[in-house]
N, C-alpha and C positions, 0 to 999 in steps of 0.2 A: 451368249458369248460376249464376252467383256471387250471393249477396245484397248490396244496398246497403250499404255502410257505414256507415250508423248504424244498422240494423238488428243488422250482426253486432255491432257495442259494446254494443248491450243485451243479446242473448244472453249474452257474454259473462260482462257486469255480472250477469241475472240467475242463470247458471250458479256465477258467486264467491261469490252471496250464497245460494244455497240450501246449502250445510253449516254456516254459521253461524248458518241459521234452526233447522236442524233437530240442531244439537250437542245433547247432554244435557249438563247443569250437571253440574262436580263438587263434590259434598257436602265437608263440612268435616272432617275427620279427627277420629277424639277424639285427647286427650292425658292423656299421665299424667305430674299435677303431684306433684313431693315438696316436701315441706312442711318446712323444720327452722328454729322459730323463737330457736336459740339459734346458728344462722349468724351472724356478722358482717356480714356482707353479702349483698342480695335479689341471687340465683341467676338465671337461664334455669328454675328450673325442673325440672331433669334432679336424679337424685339426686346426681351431682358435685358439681351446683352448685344446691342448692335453694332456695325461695323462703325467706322470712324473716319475711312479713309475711301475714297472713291477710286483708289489704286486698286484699292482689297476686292472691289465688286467688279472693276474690267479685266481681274485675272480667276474670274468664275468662268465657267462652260456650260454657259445655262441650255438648258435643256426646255424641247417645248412646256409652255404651262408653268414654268418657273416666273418668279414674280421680283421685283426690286422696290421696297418702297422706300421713300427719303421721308424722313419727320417733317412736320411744319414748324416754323419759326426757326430754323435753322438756317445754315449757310456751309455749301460743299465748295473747294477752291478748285482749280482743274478742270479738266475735260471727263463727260461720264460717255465712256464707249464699252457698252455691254457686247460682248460678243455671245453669238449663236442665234437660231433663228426659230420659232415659233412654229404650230401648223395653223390651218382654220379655223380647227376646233381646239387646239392648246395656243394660242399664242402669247407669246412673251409679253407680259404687261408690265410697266413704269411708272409710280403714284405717287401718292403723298400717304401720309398717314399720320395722325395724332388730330389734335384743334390747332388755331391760329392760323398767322398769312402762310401764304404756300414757302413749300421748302425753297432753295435757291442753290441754284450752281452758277458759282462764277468761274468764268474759264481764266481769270488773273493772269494773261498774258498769253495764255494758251487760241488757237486760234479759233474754236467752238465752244460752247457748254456742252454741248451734246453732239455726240458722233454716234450714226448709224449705219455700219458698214457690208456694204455686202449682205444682209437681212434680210429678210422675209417677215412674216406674220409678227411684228412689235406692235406693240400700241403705247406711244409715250402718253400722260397725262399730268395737270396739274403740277407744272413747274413753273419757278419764277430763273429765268434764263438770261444773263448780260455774257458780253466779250467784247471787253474793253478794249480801248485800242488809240492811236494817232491818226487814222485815217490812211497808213503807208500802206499797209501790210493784211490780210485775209481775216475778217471776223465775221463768224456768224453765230446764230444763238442757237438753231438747230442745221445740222448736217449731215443731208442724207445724200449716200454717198455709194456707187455701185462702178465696179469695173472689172470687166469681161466675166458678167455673173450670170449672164442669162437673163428672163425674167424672174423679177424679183417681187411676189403678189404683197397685201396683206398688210403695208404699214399705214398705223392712224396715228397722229397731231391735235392733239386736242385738250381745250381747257390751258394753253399756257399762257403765260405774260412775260412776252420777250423784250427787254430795254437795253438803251447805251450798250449796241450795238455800235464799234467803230470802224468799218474796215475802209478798203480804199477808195478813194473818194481823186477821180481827176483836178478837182478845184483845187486839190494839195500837191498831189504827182507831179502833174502836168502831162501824163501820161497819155493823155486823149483819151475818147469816149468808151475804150472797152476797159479801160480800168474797173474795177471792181462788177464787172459783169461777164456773160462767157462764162467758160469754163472758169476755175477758181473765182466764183463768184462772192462778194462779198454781202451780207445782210437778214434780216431777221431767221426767216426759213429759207435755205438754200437746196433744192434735189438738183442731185446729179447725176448723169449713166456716160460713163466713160471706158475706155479701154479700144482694141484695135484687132481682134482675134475672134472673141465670142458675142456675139447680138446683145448688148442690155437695154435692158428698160425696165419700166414698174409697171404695174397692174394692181388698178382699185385703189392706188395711191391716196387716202384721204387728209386734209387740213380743215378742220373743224373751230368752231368757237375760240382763239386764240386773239393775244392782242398783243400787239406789235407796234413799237413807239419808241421813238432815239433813235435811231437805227441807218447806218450805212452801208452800201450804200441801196439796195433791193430789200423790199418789204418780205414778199412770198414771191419764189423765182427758182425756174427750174430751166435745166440746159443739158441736153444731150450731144456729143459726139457722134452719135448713130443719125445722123442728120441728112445724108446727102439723099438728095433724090430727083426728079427731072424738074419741079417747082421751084429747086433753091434760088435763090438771088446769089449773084456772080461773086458778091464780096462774103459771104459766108464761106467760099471757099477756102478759103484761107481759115478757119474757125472751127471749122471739120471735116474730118476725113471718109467715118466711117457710114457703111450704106445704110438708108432709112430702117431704121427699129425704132418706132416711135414706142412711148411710153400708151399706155390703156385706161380709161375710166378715171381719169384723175376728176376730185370733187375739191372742189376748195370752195369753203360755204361759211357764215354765220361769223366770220374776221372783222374786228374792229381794226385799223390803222391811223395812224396819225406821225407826226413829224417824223416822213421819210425823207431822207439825203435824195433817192432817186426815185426808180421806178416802185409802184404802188405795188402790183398781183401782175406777174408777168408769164405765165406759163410756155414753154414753147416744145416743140417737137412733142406734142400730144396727137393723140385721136379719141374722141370722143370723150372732152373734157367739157366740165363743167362747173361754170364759177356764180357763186349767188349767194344774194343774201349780204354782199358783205360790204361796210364801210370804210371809207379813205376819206382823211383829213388833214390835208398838208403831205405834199410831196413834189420830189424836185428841188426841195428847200437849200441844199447844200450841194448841189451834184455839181454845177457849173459845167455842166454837158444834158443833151438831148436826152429825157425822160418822158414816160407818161404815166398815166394813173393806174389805167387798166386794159391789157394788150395782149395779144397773140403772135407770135413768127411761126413758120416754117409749120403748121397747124391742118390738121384736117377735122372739120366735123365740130366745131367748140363752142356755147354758149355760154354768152355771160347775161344772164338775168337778174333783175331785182337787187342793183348795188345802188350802190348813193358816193358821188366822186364832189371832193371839191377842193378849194385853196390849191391849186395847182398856180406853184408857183414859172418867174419866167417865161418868155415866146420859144426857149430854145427845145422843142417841143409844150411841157405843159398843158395837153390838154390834158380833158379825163377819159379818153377813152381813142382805141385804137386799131385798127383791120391794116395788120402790116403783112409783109411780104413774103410770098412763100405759102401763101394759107386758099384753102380752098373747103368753101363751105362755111364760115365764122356767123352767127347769129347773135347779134345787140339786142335785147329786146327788156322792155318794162326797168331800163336803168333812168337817174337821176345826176343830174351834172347841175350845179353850181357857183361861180365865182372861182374860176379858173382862169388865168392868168393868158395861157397860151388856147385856151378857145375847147372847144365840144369834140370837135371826132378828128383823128389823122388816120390819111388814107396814105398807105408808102407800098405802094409795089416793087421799085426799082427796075430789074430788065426781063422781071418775068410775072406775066399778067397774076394780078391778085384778082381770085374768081368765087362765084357763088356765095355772095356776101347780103347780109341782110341787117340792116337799123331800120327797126321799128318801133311804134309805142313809147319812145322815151321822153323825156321832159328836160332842158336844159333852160336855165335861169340865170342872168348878167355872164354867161359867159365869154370872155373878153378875144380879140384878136381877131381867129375867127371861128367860124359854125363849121366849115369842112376843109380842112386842106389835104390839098391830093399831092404827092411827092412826083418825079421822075416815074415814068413808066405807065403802063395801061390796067385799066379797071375791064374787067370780063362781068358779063350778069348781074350788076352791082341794082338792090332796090334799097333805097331810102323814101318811105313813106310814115306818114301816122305818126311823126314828132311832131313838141311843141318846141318852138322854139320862143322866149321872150329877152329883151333886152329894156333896161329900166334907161332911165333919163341919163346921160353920162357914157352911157359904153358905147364904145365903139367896135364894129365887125365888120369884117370880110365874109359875109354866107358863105362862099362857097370861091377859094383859091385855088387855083391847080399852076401846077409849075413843071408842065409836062407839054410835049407837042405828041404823045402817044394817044391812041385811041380811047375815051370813058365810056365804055357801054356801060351807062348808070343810068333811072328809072328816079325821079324826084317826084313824088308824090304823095299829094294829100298830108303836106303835111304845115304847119302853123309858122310864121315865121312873125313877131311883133314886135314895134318899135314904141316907147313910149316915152316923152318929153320931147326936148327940142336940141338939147345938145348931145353929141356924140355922131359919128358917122359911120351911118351901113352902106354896105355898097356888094358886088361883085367881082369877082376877076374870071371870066368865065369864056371861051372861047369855041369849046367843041360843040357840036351839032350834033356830033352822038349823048350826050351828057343831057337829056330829055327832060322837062320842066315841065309837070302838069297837072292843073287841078290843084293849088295849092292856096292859101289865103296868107298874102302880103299887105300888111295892114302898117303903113308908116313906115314902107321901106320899099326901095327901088327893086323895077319888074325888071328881070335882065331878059335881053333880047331873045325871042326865038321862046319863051314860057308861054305855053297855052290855056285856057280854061281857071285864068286866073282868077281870082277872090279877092276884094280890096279893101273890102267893108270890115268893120269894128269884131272880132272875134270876143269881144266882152267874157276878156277871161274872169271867173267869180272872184279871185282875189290875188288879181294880178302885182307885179314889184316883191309879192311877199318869197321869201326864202322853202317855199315848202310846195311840196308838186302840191297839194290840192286847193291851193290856188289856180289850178290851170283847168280845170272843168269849165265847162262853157253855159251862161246863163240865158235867157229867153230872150230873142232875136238875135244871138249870135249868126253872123256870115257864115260860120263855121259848119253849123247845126244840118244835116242832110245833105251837103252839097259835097259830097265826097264820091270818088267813083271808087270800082271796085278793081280789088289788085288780086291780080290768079294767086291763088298758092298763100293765101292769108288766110287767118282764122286765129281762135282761143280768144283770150280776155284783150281788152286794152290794158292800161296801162293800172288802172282805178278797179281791175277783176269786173266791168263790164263784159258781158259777151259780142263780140265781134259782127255786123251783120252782114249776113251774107252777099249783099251785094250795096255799094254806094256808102251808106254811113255819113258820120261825120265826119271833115278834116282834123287832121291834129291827132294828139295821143286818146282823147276822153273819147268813146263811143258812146255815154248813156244819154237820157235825154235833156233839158236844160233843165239847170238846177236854179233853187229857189236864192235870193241874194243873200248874203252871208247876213248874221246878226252884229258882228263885229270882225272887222280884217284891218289891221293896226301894225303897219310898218315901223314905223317911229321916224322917217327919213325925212320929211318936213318939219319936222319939230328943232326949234335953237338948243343948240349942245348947251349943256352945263343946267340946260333949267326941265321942271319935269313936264310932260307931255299932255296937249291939248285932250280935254276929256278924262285925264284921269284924277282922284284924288287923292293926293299922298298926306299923310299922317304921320307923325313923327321927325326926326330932323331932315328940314329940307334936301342937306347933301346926299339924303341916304338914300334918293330917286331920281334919277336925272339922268336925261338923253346924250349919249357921247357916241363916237365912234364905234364899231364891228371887233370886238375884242380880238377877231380871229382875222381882222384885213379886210373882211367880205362888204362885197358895195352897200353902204349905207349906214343907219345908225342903229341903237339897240336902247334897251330900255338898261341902267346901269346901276344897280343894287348894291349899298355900302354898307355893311353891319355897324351900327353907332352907340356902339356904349352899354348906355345904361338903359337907353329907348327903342324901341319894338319902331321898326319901321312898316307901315304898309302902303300901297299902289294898288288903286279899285278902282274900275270900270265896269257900267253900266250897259245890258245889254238885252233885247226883246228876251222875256223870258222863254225857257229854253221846256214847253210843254209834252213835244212830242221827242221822236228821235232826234237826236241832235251828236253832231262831233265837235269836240273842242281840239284845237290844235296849239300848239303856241312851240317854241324852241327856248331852251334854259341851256344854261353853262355856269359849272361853277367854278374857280378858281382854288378850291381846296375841297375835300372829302370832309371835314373838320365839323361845320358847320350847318345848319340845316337854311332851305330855302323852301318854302308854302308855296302852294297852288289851289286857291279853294275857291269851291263855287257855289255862292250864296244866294238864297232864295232871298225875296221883297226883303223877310225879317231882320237878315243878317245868320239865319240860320245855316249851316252847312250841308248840301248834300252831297257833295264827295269833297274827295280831299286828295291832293298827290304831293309827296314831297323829297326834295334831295335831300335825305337822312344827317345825321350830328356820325351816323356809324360808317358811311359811306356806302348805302345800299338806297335805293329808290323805294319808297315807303307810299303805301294807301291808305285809308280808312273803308271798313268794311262795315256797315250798319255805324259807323260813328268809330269804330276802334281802329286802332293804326295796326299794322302791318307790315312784314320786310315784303319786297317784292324779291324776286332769286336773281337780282339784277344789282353788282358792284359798281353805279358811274364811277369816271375817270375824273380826274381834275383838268381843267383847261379843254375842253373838249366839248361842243353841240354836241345836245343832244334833241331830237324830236320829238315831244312827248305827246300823245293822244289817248282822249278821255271820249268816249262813245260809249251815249248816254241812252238807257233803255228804260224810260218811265214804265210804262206796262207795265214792265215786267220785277221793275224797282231793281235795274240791274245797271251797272255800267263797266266796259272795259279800261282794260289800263294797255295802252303799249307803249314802249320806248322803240323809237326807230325801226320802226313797222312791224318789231317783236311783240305778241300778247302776253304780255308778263302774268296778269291775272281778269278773274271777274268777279267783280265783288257785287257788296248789295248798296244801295244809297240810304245815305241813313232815313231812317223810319218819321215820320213826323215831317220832315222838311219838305217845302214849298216846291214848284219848278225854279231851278237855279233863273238867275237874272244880273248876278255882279259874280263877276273875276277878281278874285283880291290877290296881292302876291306878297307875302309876307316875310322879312327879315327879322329871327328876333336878335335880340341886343347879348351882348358878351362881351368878355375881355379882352378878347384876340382878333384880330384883323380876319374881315372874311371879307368875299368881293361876289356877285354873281351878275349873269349880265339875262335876259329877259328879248323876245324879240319875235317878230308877226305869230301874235297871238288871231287863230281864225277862226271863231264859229259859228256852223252851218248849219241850219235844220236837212235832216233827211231824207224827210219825209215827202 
């Protein structure tokens, strides 16, 4: 029996429309846009034919797994604000592509190069980023930027070089100290989570190998809104509103910085953050308000390990290093401070106790002012033990200032405090009785009342005055050496990857045992300016070696290297030849990339067994068996650098690092003797080249 005819029409009907109800959509493909804004004409897109205009790629929708790359040698004008977000496994990535220097966006009045808003899973790389500016008005070179988003997982920073950098700077306003910080913060890398309705923050946040220089007025600095919580300090109220959502996992690792306006690495309203690895040279330079190097607010849970802080200029804070207010739990441990202007560590709690705080293991050298200042307000569970501290002929400190009548539950222990020459003055300003002194070695500097189980005797640091923590190891009959107690809740490496021992040890940051006396450790700070230095033999024109002041300010003098013409200049120093293990240390700067500067270390003959140099191409170069080599390391101009050569006869091997990075390992060349002279070599050329040379140390390791 057949069905009715309008019954079979609907069947039908509903049989046509049921794969259309039940189709699955298909999703949007990513793309991958190339970028070349010295095209003549806006592209499709495709690297044949690329875009031209950075308008063209912030009106895409990118889709996860979609990709942006900008040419190198080129130059984008504007702000790059890609919109859409990434997942885990597709996320949005941002590159360079072709050969030469990296691409470039300049924000040309705009107040970022780069805007990332509202995002998840990006990963910017390999850009050269400025935002110029008067210093009135908001600059940054990266901007990351969230409000009332949620959490926002999955952004990485990495591989860029961020400059001229102008934004507000109070020394221009007159605005006072929150100008160009806080919310609309102005400076290198700026994160933010703002809004007043939905919980923001970040998660996994990373800032990676970037380098950051010009720049006002914050280096790398992050500030949240989602701020408030029972810890806050009273005048943050007025700065935020909304309740604690702290941001998660932030890494900020492996950052070169140098001439910052203000604060160095400033993270705040984090939990379980983590900063290492990373360099600061010059900051505070221009702020004409309260900065420091490298610091925490408003913080739960935050380690900063393994940086290297110096040139802080100004008292009006300037130290390198900081446990402010609001934070509960902050770990200091295995850092390096040098030649900072306003002193070692600021303690600021204000009107609500700054608790569970830990400095250990660190090393601090001519740092000026003082060694600890404590703000307004109380210290809760505070241990400071296992630092060195030294002070050369000339500085003067305050160890330990506080400018509080609140309670310091603090724990000062086992740790190195040294004076060395006759002029300059240490002292204390120290009043509480809860604020515990003990078991510490005070060598040429006053015991303030109420410190127990003190040490007074010579800590014979192996290469003391010199600019480089492994001068700070302790040599045979050191005060230092086992007289140390044990502190609950310690453990891991000292400062030097010794192991920690379990009970007693030594004072100070080095735990191993006494080391053998250096073969050469050479400051250059008694030597008369303008002529070349006791011990060494320079070759070539006179002028083109000679002792002058710290090209970077830092206490003392430096060995000062002049390219001359038509003549090869060189500087040689003799030293126990160097048979077994052995580390060579020394710090170079050069004043242009242009030019090359030698570091070779010559056996009795004059023969070479290794070789390190700052390259003619601007990369740090080796010899491996006798042949040179790039190292994957671009030096900066104007800028220390560390350089260490550890030395593996046996095995005919020796390491390269720059600034405790292992760049490579090479071999020594085949035939040559045990080194025994340090030669440093300028060669001659047309064009002005400058390099400055300075505490060269080497130690057997054996």
């Amino acid at each position: 029996m057949s069905l009715p005819r309008s019954v079979r029409l609907l069947t039908l009907a509903l049989a046509a429309a049921i794969p259309l109800a039940l189709a699955t959509p298909v999703a949007a493909a990513p793309v991958t846009a190339y970028v070349d804004c010295s095209a003549p004409a806006n592209g499709t897109g495709s690297q044949a034919a690329p875009y031209n205009t950075l308008a063209t790629v912030n009106s895409l929708a990118l889709e996860p797994g979609s990709a942006i790359r900008l040419k190198r040698g080129t130059t984008c004008l504007g702000t790059l604000a890609p919109v859409g977000s990434g997942t885990a496994t597709a996320p949005i990535t941002i590159d360079a592509y072709g050969t030469g220097a990296l691409p470039a966006v300049n924000a040309n009045g705009a107040a970022q190069a780069v805007l990332l808003a509202d995002q998840a899973y990006v990963e910017l790389r390999n850009l050269d980023l400025s935002a110029p500016g008067d210093n009135t008005t908001s600059r940054r070179g990266v901007y990351v930027r969230a409000t009332d988003a949620g959490t926002l997982p999955g952004i990485l920073l990495q591989g860029l070089d961020i400059h001229d950098v102008r934004g507000k700077l109070p020394a221009v306003t007159g605005a006072g100290a929150g100008t160009g910080k806080y919310a609309d913060a102005s400076g290198g890398i700026v994160i933010e989570a703002q809004g007043s309705t939905t919980p923001t923050a970040f998660a996994g946040l990373r800032v990676l190998d970037n380098r950051i220089h010009a720049v006002d007025r914050q280096g790398i600095y992050t500030w949240s809104n989602w701020c408030r919580n029972t810890r806050l300090a009273a005048f943050w109220n007025s700065l935020c509103s909304a309740a604690w959502a702290p941001s998660t996992d932030l890494v900020i690792r492996g950052n070169r910085l140098w001439d910052i306006g203000g604060d160095g690495i400033a993270p705040m309203t984090g939990q379980h953050t983590l900063v290492e690895r990373n360099l600061l040279q010059g900051f505070n330079v221009r702020s004409g308000s309260p900065n420091a190097g490298m610091w925490t607010a408003n913080s739960v849970d935050v380690t900063f390990q393994y940086n290297d802080t110096s040139g802080g200029r100004t008292t009006s804070d300037g130290m390198a290093y900081d446990v402010d207010h609001s934070t509960d739990g902050v770990l200091f441990q295995y850092n390096y401070s040098h030649d900072n202007e306003g002193g070692f560590f600021l303690l600021c709690p204000y009107n609500t106790p700054t608790s569970n705080f830990t400095i250990r293991y660190n090393v601090s050298v001519n740092d000026r002012a003082r060694g600890f200042q404590i703000c307004p307000g109380a210290l809760k569970n505070g241990q400071i033990h296992h630092n060195t501290v030294y002070l050369a002929d000339g500085i003067s400190q305050q160890i330990v200032t506080e400018g509080t009548t609140a309670t310091l539950d603090v724990r000062f222990t086992d740790n190195i405090v040294a004076k060395h020459g006759s002029s300059g003055t240490v002292g204390w300003t120290l009043s509480d009785p809860a604020f515990k002194i003990d078991h510490n070695v005070f060598y040429a500097v006053p015991t303030p009342a109420g410190a127990t189980g003190t040490v007074t005797g010579a800590p014979l640091l192996s290469g003391r005055e010199l600019a480089d923590p492994w001068g700070y190891r302790l040599a045979a009959g050191s005060s230092a050496l086992g007289t140390g107690i044990a502190v609950p809740g310690d453990g891991g490496p000292d400062y030097f990857g010794n192991p920690v021992p379990a009970g007693g040890g030594n004072i100070g940051a080095y735990q191993g045992p006494a080391v053998t006396a250096p073969s050469l450790a050479d400051t250059f700070n008694t030597a008369t300016a303008g002529t070349a230095p006791a011990g060494w033999t320079v070759t070539g024109p006179a002028a083109g070696a000679v002792v002058g002041a710290d090209p970077a300010g830092g206490h003392g003098s430096a060995l000062l290297l002049t390219r001359q013409g038509s003549a090869e200049v060189n500087a040689t120093r003799s030293f126990a030849a160097a048979g077994g293990e052995t580390r060579v240390d020394l710090r170079v700067r050069a004043g242009q990339t242009t030019a090359p500067l030698g570091v070779h270390l010559l056996d009795s003959t004059g023969a070479p067994a290794a070789q390190f140099s700052l390259a003619a191409n601007g990369s740090a170069a080796f010899t491996d068996n006798g042949g040179w080599a790039d190292a994957p390391f671009g030096y900066p101009p104007g800028s220390w650098l560390r350089v260490a050569l550890l030395l593996h006869p046996a095995a005919g091997t020796y390491d390269v690092l720059v600034d405790d990075v292992r760049l490579a390992t090479a071999r020594l060349t085949a035939g040559a003797g045990a080194p025994s002279r340090l030669r440093l070599r300028v060669q001659p050329g047309a064009t002005a080249a400058t390099f400055a040379v300075d505490d060269p140390l080497i130690q057997p390791l054996g």
